[in-house]
MOPAC internal coordinates of N, CA, C and O (Angstrom, degrees):
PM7 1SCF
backbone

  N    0.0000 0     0.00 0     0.00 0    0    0    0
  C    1.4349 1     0.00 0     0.00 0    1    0    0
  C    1.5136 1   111.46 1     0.00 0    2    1    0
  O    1.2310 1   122.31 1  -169.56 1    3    2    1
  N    1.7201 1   113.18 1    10.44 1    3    2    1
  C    1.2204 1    98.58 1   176.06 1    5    3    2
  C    1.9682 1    96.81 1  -129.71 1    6    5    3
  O    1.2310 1   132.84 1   -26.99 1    7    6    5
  N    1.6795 1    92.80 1   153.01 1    7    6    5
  C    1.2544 1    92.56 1  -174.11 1    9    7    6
  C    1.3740 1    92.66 1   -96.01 1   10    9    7
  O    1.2310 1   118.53 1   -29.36 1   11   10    9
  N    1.6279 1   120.41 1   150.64 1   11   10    9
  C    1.5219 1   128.27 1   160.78 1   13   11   10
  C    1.2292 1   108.46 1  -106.33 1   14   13   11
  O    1.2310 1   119.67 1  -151.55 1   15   14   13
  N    1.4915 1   118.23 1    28.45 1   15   14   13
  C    1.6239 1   117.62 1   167.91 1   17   15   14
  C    1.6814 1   125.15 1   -92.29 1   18   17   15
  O    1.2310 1   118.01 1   -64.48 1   19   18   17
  N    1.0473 1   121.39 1   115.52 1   19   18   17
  C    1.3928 1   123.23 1  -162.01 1   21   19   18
  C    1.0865 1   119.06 1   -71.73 1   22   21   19
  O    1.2310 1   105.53 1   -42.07 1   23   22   21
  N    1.3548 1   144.42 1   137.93 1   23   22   21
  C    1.5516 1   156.16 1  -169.26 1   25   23   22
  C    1.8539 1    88.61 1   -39.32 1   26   25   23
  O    1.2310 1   114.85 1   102.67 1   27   26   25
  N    1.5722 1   127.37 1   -77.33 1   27   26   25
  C    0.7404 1   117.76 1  -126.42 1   29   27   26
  C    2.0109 1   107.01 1   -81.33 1   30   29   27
  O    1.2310 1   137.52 1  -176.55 1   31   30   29
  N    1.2644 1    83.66 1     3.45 1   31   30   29
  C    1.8001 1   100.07 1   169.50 1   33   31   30
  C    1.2823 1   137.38 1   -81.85 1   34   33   31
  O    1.2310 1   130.26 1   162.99 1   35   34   33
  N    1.8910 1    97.83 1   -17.01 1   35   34   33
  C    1.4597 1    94.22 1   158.87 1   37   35   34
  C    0.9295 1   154.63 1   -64.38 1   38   37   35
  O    1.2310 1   111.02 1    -8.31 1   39   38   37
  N    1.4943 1   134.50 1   171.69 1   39   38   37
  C    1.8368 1   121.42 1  -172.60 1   41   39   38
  C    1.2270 1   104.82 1   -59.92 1   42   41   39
  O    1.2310 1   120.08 1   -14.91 1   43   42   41
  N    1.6241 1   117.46 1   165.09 1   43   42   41
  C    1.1481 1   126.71 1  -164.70 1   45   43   42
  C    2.1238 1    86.55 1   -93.21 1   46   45   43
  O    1.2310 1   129.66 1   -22.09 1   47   46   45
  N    1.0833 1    98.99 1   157.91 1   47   46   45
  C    1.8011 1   103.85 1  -170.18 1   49   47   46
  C    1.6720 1   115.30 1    59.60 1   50   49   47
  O    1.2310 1   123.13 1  -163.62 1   51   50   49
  N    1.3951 1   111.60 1    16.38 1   51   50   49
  C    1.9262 1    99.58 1  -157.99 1   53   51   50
  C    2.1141 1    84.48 1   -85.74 1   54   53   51
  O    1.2310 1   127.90 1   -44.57 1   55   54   53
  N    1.1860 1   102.40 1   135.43 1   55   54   53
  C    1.6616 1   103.21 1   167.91 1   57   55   54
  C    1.7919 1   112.98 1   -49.86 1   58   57   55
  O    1.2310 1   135.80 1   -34.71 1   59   58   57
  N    1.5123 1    87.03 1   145.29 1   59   58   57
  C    1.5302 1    99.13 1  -163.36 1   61   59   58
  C    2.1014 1    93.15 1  -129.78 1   62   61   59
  O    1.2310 1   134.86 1   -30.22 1   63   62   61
  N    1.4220 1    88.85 1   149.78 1   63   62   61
  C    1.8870 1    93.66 1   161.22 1   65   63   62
  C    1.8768 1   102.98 1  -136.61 1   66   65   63
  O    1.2310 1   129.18 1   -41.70 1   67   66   65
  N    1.0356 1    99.92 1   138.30 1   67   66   65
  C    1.6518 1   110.73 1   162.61 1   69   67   66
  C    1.3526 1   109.79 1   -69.88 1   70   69   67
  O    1.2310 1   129.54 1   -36.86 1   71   70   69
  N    1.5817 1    99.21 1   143.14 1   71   70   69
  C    1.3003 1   113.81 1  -157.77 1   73   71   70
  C    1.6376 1    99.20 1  -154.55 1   74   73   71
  O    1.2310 1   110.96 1   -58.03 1   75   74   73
  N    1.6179 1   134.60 1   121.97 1   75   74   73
  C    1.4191 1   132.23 1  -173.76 1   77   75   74
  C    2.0050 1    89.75 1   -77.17 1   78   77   75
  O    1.2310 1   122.56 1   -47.08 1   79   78   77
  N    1.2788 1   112.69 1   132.92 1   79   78   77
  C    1.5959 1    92.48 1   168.89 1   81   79   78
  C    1.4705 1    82.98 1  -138.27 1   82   81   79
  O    1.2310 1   127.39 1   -17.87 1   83   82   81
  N    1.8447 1   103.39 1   162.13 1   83   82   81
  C    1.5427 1    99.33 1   179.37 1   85   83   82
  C    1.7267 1   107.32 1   -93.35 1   86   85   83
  O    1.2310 1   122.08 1   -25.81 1   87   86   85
  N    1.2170 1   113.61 1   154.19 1   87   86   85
  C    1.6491 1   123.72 1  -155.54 1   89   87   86
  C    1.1072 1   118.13 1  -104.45 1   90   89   87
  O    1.2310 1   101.74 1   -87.97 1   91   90   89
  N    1.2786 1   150.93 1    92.03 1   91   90   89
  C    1.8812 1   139.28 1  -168.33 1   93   91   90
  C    1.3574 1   101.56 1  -142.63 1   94   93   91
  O    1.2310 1   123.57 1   -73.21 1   95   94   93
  N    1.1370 1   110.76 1   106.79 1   95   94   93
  C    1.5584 1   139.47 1  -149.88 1   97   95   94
  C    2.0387 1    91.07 1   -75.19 1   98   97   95
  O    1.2310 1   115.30 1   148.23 1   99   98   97
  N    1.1309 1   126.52 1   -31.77 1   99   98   97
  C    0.8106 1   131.68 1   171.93 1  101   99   98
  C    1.8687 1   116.57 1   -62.61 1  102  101   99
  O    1.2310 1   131.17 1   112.18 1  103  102  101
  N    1.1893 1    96.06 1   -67.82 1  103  102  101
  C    1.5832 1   104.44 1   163.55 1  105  103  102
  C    1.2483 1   114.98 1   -13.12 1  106  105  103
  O    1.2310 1   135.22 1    98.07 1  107  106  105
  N    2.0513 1    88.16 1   -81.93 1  107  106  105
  C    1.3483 1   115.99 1  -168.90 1  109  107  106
  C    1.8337 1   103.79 1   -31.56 1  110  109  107
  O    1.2310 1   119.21 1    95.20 1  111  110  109
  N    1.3902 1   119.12 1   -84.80 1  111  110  109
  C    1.3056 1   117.55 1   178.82 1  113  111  110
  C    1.0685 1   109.02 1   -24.17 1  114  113  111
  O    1.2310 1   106.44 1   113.39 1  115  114  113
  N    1.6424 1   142.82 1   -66.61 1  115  114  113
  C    1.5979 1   109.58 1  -164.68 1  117  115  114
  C    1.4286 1   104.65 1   -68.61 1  118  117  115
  O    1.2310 1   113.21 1   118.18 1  119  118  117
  N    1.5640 1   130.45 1   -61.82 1  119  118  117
  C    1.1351 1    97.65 1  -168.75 1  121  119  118
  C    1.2213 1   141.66 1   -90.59 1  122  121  119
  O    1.2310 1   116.40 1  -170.40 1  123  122  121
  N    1.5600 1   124.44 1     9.60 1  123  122  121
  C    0.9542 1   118.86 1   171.23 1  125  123  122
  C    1.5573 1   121.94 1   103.61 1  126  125  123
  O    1.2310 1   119.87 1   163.35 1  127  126  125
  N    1.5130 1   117.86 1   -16.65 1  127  126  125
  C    1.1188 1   147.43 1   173.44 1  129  127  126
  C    1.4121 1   131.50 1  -156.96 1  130  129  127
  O    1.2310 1   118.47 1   -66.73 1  131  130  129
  N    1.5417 1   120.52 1   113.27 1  131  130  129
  C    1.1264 1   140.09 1  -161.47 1  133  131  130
  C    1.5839 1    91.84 1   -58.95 1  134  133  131
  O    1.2310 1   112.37 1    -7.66 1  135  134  133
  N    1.2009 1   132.01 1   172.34 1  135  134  133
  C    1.3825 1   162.53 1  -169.03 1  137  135  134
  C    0.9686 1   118.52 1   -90.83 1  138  137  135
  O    1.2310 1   104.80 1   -37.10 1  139  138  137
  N    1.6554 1   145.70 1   142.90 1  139  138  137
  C    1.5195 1   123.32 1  -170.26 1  141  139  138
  C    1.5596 1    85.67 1   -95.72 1  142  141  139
  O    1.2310 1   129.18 1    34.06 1  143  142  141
  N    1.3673 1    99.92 1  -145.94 1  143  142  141
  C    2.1958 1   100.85 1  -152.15 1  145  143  142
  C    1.5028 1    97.31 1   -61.01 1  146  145  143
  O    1.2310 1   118.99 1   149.46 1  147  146  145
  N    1.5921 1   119.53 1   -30.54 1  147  146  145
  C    1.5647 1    99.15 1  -130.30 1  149  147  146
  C    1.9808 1    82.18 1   -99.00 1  150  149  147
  O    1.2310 1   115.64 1  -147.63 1  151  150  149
  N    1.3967 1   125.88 1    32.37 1  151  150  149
  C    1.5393 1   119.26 1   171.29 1  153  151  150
  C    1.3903 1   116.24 1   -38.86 1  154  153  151
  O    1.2310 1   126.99 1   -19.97 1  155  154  153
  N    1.2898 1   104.16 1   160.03 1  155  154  153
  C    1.6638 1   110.52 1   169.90 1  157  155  154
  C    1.5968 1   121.13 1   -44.44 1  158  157  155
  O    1.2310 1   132.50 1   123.05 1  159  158  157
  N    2.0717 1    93.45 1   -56.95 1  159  158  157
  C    1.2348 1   117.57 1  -148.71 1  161  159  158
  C    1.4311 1   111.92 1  -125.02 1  162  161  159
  O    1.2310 1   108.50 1   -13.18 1  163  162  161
  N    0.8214 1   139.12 1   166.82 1  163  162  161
  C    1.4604 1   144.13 1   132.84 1  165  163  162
  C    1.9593 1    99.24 1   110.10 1  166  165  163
  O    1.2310 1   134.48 1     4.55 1  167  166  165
  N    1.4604 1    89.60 1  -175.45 1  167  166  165
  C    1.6257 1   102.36 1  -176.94 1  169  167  166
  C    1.7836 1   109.92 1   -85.55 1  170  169  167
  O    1.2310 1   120.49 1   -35.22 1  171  170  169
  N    1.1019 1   116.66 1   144.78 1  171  170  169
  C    1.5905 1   129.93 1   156.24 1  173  171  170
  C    1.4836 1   120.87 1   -35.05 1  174  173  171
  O    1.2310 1   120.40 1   -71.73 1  175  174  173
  N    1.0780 1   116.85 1   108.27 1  175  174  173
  C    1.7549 1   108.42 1   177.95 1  177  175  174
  C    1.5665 1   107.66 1  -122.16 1  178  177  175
  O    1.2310 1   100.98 1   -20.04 1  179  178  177
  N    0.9655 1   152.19 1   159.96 1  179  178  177
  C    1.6683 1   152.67 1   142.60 1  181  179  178
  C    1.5931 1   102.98 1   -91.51 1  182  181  179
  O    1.2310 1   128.77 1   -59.54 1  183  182  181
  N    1.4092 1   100.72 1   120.46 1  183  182  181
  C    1.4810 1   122.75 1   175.27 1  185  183  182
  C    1.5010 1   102.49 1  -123.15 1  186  185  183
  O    1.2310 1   121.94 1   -22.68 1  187  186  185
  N    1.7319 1   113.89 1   157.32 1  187  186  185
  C    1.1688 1   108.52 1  -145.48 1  189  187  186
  C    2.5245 1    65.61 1  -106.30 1  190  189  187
  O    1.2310 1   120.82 1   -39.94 1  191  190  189
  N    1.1808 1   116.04 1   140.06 1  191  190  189
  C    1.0080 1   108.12 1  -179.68 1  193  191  190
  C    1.8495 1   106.61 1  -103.39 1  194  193  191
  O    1.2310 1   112.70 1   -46.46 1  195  194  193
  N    1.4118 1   131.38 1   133.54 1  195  194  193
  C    1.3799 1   138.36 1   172.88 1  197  195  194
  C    1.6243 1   108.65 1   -51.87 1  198  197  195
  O    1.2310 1   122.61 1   -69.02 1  199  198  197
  N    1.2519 1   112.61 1   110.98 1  199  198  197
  C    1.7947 1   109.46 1   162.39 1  201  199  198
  C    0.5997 1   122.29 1   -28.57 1  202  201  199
  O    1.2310 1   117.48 1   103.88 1  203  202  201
  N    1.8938 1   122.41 1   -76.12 1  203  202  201
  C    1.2472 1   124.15 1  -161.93 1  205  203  202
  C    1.4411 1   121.54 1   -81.81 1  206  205  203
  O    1.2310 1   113.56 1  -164.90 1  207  206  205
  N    1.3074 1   129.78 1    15.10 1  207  206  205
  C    1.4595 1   127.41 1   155.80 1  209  207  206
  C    2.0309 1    98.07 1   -94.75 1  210  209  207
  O    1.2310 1   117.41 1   153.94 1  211  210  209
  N    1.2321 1   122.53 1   -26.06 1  211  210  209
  C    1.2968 1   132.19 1   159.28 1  213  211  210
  C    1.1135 1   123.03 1   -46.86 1  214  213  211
  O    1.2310 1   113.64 1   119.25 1  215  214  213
  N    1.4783 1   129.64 1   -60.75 1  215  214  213
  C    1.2268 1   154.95 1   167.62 1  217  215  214
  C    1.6591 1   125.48 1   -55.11 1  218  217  215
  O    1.2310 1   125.57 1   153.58 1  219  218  217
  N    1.2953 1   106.90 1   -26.42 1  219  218  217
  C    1.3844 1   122.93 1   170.90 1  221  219  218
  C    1.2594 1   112.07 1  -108.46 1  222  221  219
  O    1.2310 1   111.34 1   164.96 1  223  222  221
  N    1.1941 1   133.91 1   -15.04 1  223  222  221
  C    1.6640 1   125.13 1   163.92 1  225  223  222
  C    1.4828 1    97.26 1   -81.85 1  226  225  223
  O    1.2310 1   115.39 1   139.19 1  227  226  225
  N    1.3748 1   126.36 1   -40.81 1  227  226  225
  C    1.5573 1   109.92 1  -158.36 1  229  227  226
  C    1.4997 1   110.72 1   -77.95 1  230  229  227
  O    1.2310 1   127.22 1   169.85 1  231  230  229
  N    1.4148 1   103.71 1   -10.15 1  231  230  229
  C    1.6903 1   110.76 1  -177.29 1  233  231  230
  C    1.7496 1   106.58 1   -90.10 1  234  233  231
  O    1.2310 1   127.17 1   157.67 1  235  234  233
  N    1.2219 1   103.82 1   -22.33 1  235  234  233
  C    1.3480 1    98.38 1  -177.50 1  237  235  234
  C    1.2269 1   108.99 1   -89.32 1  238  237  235
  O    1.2310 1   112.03 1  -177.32 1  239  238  237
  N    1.2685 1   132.63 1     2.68 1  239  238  237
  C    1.7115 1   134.95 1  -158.15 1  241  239  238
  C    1.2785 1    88.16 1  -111.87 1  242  241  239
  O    1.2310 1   122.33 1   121.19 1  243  242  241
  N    1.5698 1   113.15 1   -58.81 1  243  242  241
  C    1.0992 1   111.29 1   176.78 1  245  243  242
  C    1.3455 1   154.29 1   -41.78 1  246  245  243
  O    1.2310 1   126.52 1   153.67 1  247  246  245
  N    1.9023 1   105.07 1   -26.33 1  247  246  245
  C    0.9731 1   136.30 1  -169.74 1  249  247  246
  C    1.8385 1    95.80 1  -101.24 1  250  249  247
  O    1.2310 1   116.38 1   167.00 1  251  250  249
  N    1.0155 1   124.48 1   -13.00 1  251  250  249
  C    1.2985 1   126.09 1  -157.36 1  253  251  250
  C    1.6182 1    82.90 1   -97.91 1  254  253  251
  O    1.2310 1   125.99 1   129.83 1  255  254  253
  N    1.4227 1   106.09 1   -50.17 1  255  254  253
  C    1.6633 1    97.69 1  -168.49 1  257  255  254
  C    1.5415 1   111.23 1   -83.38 1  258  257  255
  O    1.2310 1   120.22 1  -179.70 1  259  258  257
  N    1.2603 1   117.19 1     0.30 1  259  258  257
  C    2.1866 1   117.05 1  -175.38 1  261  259  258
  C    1.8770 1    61.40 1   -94.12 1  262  261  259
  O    1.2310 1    93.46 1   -17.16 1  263  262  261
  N    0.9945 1   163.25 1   162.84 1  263  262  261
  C    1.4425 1   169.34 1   120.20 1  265  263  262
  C    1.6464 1   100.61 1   165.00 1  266  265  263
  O    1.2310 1   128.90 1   109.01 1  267  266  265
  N    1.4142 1   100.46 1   -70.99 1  267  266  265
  C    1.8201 1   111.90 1   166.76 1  269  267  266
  C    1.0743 1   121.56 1   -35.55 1  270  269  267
  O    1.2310 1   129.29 1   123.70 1  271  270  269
  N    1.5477 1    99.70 1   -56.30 1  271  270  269
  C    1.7742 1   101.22 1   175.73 1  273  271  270
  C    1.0355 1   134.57 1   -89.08 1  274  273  271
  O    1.2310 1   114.21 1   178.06 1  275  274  273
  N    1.5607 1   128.58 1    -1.94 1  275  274  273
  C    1.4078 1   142.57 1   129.93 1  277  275  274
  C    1.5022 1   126.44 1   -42.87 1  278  277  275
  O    1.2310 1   123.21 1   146.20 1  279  278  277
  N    1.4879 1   111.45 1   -33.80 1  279  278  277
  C    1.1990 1   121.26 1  -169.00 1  281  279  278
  C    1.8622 1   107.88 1   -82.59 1  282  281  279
  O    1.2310 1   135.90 1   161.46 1  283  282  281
  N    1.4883 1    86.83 1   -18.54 1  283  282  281
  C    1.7218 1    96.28 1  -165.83 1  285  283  282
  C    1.3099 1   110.70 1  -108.58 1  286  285  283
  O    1.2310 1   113.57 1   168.42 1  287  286  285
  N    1.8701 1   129.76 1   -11.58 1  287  286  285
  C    0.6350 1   138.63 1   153.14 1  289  287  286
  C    1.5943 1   124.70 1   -87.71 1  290  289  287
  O    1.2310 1   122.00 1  -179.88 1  291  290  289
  N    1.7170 1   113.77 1     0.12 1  291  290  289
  C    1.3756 1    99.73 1   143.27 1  293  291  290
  C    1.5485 1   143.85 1  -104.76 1  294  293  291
  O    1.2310 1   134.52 1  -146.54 1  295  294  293
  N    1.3728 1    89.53 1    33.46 1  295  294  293
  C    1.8266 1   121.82 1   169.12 1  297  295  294
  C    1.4892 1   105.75 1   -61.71 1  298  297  295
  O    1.2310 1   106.28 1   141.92 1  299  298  297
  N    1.2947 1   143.10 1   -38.08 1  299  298  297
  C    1.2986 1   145.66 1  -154.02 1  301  299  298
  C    1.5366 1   124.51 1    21.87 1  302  301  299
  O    1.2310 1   126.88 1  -124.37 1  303  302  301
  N    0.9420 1   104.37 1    55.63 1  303  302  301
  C    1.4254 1   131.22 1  -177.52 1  305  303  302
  C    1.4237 1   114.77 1   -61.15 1  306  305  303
  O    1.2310 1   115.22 1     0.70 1  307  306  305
  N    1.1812 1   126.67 1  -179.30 1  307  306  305
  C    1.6874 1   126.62 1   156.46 1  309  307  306
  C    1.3539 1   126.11 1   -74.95 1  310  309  307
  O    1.2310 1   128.14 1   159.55 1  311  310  309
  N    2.0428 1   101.93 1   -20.45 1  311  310  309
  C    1.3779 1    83.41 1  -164.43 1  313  311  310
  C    2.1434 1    75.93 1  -127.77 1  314  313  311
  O    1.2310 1   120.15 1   -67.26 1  315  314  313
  N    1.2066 1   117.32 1   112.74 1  315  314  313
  C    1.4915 1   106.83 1  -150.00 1  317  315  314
  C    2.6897 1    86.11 1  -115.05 1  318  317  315
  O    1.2310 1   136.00 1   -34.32 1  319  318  317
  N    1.5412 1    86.63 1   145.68 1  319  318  317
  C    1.1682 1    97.48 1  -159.29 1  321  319  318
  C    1.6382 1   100.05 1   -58.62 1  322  321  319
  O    1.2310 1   115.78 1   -51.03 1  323  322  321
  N    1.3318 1   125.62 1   128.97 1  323  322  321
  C    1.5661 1   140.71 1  -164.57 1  325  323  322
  C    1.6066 1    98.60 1  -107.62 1  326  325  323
  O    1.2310 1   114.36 1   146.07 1  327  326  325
  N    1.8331 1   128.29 1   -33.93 1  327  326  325
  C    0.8666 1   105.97 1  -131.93 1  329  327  326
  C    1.9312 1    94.83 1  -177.50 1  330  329  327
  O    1.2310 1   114.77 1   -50.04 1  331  330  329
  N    1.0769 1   127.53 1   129.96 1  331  330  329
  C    1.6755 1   115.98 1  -177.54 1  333  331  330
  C    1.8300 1    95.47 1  -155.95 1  334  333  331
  O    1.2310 1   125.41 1   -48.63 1  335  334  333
  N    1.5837 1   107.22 1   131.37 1  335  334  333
  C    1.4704 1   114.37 1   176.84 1  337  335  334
  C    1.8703 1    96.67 1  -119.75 1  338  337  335
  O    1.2310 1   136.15 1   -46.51 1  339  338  337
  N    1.0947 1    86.34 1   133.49 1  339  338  337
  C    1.5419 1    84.16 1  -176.02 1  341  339  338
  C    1.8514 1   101.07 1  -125.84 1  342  341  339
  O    1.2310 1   113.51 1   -23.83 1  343  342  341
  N    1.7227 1   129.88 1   156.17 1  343  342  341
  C    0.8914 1   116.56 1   176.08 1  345  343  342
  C    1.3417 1    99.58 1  -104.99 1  346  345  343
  O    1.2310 1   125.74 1    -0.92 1  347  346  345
  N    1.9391 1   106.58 1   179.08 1  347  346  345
  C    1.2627 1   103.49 1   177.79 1  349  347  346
  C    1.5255 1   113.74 1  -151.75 1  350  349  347
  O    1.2310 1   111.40 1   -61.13 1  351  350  349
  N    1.0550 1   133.80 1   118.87 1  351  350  349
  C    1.8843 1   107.23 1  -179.53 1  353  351  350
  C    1.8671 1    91.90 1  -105.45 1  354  353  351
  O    1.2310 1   127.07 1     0.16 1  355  354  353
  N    1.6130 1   104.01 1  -179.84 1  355  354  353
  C    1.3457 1   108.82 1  -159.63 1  357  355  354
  C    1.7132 1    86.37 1  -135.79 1  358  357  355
  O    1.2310 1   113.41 1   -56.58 1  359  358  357
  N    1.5206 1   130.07 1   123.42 1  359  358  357
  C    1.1149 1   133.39 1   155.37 1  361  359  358
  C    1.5151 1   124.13 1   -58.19 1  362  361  359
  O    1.2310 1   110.18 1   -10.17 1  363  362  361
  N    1.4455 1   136.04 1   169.83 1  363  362  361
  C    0.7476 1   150.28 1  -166.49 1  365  363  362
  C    1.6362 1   105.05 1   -83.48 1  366  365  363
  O    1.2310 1   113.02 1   158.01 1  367  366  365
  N    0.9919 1   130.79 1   -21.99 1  367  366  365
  C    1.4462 1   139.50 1   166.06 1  369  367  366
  C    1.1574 1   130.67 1  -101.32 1  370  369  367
  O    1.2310 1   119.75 1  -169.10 1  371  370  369
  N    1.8055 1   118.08 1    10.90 1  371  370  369
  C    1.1787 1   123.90 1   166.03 1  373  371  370
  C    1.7618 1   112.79 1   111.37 1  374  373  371
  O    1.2310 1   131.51 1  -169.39 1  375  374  373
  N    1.2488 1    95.40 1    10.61 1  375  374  373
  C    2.0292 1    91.05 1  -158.24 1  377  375  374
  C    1.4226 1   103.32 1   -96.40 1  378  377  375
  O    1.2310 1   116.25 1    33.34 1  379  378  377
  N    0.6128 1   124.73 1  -146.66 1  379  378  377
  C    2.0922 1   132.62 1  -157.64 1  381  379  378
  C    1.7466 1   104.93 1  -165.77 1  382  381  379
  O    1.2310 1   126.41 1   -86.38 1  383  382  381
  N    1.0872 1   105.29 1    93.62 1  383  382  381
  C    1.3313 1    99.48 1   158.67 1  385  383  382
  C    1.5393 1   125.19 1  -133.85 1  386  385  383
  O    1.2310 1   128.54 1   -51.88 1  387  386  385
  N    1.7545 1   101.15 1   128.12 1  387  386  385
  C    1.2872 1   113.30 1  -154.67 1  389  387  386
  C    1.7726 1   107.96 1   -60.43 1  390  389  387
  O    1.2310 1   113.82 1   -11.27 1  391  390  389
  N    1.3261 1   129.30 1   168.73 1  391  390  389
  C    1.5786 1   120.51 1  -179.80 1  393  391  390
  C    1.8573 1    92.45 1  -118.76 1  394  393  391
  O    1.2310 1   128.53 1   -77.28 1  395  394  393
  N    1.0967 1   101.17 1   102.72 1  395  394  393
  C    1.6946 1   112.62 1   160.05 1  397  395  394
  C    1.8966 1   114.34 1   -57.22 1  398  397  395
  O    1.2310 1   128.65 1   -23.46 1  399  398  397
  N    1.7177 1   100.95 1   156.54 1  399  398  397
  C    1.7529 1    94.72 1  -174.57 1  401  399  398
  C    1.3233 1   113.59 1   -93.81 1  402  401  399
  O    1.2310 1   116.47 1  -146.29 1  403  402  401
  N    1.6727 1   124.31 1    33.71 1  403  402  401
  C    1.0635 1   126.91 1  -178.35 1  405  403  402
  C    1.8074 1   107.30 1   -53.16 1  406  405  403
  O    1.2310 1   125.78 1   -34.48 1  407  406  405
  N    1.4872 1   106.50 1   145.52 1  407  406  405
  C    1.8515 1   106.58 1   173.95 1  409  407  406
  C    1.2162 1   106.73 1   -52.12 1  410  409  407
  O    1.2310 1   101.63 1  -175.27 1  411  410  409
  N    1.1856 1   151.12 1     4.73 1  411  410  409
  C    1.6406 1   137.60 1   177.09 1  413  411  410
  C    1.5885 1    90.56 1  -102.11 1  414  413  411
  O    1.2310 1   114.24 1   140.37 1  415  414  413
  N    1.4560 1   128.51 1   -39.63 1  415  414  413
  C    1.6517 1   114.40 1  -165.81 1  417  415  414
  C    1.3040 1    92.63 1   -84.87 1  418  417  415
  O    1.2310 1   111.86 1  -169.15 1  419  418  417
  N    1.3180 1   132.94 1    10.85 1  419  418  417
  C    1.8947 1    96.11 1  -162.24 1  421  419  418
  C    1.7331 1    92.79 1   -84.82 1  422  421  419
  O    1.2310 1   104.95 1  -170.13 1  423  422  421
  N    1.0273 1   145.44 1     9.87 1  423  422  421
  C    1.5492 1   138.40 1   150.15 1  425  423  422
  C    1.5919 1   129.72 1   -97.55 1  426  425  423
  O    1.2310 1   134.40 1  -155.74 1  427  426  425
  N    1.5866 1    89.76 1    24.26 1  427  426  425
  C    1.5115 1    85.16 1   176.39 1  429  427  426
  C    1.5083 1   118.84 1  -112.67 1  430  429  427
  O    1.2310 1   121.91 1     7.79 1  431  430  429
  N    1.1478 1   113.96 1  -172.21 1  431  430  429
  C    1.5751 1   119.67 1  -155.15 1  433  431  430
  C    1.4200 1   100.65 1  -127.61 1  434  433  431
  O    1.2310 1   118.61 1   -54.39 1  435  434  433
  N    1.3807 1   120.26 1   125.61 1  435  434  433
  C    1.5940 1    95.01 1   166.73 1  437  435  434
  C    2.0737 1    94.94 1  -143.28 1  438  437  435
  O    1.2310 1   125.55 1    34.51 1  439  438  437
  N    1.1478 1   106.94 1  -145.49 1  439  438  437
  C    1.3793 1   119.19 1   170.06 1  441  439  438
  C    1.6612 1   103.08 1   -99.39 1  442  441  439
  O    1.2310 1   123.77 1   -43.81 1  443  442  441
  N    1.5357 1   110.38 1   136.19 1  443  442  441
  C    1.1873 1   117.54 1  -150.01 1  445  443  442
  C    1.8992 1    97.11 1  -117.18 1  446  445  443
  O    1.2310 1   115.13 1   -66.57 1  447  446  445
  N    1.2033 1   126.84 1   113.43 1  447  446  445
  C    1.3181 1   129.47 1   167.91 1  449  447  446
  C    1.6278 1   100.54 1   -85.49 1  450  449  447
  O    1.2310 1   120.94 1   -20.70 1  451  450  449
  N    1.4645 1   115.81 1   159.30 1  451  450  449
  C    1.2976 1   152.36 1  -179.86 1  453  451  450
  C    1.3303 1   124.37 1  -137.51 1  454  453  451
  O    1.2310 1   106.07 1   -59.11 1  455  454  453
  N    0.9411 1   143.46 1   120.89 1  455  454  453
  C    1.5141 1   141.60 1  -179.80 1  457  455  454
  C    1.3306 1    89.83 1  -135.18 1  458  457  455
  O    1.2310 1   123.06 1   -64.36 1  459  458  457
  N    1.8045 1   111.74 1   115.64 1  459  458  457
  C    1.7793 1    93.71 1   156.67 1  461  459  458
  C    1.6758 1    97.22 1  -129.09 1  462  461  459
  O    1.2310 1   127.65 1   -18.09 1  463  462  461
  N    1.4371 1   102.87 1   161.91 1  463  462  461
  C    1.3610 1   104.97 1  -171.97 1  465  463  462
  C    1.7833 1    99.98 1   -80.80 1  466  465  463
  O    1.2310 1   120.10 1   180.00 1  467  466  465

């Protein structure tokens, strides 16, 4: 669900969205894609990010988790799933990476999914 394709590799005309991602030139080289906001390291940049490496991680994540939560909502339990917010930041190359509630994220910000039944 994550792309390692770099902004500046996309097609020439391919639709683009601005996106703040954090920047560490070091990073960048190994992997190939800068970090969405909430990175370890480095300075703030706005990169214009490619849709369709956008568009195909968020459908596949997406589809992975309406699956999860199908799977968990056919538990029929007592206390049965009503409702799931999930976070999300977006790399510089289009990828999806989810934000866990570890004590360092609980002040962060990302793009916020909802699924309610």
């Amino acid at each position: 669900m994550d792309s390692a394709e770099e902004p500046e590799q996309r097609a020439p005309g391919e639709p683009t969205l601005p996106f703040w991602v954090s920047y560490d030139e070091a990073s960048e080289k190994e992997s190939g894609d800068s970090m969405g906001l909430f990175g370890d390291s480095g300075e703030a940049a706005l990169r214009q990010v490619p849709l369709g490496p956008l568009r195909k991680n968020l459908t596949e994540a997406v589809d992975a988790l309406q699956q999860l939560f199908a799977d968990v909502a056919a538990r029929d339990g007592a206390l049965p799933l009503r409702e799931a917010q999930l976070s999300f930041q977006v790399t510089a190359g289009g990828g999806v990476q989810f934000i866990g509630t570890a004590a360092q994220m609980a002040g962060s910000r990302g793009i916020v999914l909802v699924f309610r039944q």
